[in-house]
C-alpha positions in Angstrom: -17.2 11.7 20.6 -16.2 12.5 17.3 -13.5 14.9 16.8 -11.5 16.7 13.7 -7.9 15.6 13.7 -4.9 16.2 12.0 -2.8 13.9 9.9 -0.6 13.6 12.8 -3.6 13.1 15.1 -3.4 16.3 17.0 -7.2 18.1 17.7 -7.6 20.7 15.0 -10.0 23.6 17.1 -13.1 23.6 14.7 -16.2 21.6 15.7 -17.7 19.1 13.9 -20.3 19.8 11.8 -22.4 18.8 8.4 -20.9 17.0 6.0 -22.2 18.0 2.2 -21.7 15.1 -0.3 -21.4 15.2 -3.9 -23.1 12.4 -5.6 -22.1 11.3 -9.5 -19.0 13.4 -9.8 -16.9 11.0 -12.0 -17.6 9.1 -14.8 -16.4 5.5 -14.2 -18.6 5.4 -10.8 -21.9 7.0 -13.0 -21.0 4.1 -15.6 -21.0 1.4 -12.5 -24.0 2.2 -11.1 -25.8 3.2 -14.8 -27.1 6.3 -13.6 -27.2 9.4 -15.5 -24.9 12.3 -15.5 -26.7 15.1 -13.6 -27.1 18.5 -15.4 -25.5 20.3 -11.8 -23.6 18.8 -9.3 -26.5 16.2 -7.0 -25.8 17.1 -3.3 -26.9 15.6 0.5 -26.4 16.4 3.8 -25.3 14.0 6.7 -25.3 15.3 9.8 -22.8 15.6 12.4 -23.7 12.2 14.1 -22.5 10.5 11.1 -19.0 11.4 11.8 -16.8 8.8 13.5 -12.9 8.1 13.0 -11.4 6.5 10.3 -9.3 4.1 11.7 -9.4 1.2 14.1 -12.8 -0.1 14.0 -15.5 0.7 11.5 -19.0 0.1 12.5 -21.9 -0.7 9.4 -25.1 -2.0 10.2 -26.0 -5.9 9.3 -30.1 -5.7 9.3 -30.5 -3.2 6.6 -29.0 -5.3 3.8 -25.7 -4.1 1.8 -23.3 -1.3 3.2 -21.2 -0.3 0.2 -17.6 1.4 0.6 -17.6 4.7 -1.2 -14.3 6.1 -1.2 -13.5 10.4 -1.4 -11.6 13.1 -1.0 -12.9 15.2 2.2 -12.3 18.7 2.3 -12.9 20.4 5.8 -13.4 23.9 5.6 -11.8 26.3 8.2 -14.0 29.7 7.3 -17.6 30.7 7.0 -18.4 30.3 3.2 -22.2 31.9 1.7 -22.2 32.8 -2.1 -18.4 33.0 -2.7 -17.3 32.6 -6.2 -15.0 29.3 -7.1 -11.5 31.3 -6.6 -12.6 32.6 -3.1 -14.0 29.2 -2.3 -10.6 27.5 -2.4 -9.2 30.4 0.3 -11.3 29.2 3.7 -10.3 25.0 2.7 -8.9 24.1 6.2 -6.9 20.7 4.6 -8.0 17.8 2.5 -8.1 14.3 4.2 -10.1 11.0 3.2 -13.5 10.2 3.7 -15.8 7.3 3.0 -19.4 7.6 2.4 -20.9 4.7 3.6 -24.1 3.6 1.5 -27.3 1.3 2.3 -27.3 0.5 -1.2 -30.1 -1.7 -0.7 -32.2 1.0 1.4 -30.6 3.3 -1.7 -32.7 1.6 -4.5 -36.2 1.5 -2.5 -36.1 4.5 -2.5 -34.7 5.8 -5.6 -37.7 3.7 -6.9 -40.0 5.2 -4.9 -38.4 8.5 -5.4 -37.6 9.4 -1.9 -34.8 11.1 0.0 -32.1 9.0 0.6 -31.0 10.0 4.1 -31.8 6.4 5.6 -29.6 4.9 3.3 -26.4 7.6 3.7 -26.7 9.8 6.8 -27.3 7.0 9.5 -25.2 7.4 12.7 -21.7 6.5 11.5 -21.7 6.6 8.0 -19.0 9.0 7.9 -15.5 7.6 9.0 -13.0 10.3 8.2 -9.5 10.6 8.1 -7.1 13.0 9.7 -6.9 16.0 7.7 -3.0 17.2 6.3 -3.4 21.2 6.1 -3.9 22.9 2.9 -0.9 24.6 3.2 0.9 21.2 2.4 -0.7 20.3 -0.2 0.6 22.5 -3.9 -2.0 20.9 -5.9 -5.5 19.8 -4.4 -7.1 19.0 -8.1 -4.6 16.5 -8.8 -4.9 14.3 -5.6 -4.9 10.5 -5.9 -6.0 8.5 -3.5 -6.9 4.5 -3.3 -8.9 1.9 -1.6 -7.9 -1.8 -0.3 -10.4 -4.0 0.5 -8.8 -7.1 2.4 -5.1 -5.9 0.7 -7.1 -6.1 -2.6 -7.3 -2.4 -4.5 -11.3 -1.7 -4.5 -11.2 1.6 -5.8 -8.3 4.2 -7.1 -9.3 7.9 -8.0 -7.8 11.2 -8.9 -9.3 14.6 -8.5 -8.3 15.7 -12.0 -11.4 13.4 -13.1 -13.5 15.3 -11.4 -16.5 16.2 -13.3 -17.0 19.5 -11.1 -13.7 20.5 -9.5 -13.0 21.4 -6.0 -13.3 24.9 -6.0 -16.7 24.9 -8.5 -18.4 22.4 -5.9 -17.9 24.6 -2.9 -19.0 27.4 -4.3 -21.8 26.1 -5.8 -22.6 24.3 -2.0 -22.3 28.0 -0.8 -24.9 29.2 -2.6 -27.6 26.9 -1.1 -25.9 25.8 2.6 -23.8 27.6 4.6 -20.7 26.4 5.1 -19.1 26.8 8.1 -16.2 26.2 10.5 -15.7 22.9 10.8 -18.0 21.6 8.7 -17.0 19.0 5.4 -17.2 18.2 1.6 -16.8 15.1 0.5 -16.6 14.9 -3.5 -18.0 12.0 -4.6 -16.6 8.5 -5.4 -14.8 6.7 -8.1 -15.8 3.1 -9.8 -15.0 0.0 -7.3 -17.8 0.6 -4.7 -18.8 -2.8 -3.0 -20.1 -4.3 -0.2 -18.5 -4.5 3.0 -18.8 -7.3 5.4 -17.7 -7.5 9.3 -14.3 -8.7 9.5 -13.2 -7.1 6.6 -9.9 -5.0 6.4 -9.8 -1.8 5.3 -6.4 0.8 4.1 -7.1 4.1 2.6 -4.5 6.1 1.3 -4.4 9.7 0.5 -1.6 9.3 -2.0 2.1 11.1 -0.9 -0.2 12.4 2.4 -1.5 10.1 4.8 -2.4 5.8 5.1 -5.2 5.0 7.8 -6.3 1.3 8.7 -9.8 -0.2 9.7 -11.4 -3.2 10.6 -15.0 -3.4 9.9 -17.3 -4.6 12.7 -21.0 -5.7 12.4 -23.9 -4.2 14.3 -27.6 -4.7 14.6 
């Protein structure tokens, strides 16, 4: 069973919870994927059975077509947040760790063409592998985090939260306005360019730059 860690993969005491995602919050992935820009920040839900451990193996599914890496900064938050403006919003951040959001892209565009909810495509069971989590306290400036990608020792994706379109801070506030947020629970961001498919065997390292390094290998299940 899934549980919140540390960077130096001691327990942290808050349970797991949701995970709110960010969709389209920088440019270059927008560009990739030629969507549009949304007018606020485009927000999901995966539930607490997504969340698995990043590191060691990584299960995707193989019947349901392409499972695309999606790369992101995970903020876990260590207070109860409702309606709090952006500079309380940064106060109750637990620590930052890495996160990827694992997409059916192919699941994705049926039903963006039909225009239907997503959640088959991005909150199936294990579609959140997350990182341990370095405590906010260590880290002097969240908005200017860098993190990167291998694919296979080949760099898939590299980001930095200063692209962000909507900051940290703005994006859990505006979260708190519609869900909850509570102990234990987690943002992810959203994504820079470089998403792909992933395929079993594969061999995955994630680095939150200056912070933390986790390893994967990517299994296949039907």
């Amino acid at each position: 069973m899934y549980q919140h860690l540390d960077n130096k993969g001691k327990v942290i005491g808050l349970p797991a919870g949701k995970t709110v995602c960010v969709g389209r919050n920088y440019l270059d992935h927008i560009q990739e994927l030629n969507n549009e820009v949304p007018e606020q920040p485009l927000l999901f839900i995966k539930p607490s059975t997504a969340l698995v451990t990043f590191a060691g193996e990584i299960r995707i599914p193989t019947d349901l077509g392409a499972c695309h890496n999606e790369l992101e900064i995970a903020v876990l938050i260590g207070q109860t947040l409702s309606h709090v403006a952006p500079e309380q919003a940064m106060q109750a951040v637990w620590g930052y760790g890495l996160g990827l959001d694992l997409t059916l892209r192919d699941v994705q565009d049926k039903m963006k063409a039909k225009g239907q909810p997503w959640e088959r495509a991005k909150a199936f069971d294990g579609s959140c592998p997350l990182s341990g989590f370095v405590p906010a306290i260590e880290v002097q400036e969240p908005q200017h985090l860098s993190f990167n990608l291998w694919v296979n020792e080949q760099v898939c994706q590299q980001g930095n939260a200063a692209l962000m379109i909507h900051n940290m801070a703005a994006l859990i506030s505006e979260i708190s306005r519609y869900f909850t947020l509570l102990p234990g629970d987690v943002v992810l961001t959203g994504t820079p360019k470089g998403v792909g498919p992933l395929l079993p065997e594969d061999s995955l390292k994630a680095e939150l730059c200056g912070y933390l390094q986790v390893d994967a290998q990517v299994r296949g299940v039907c």
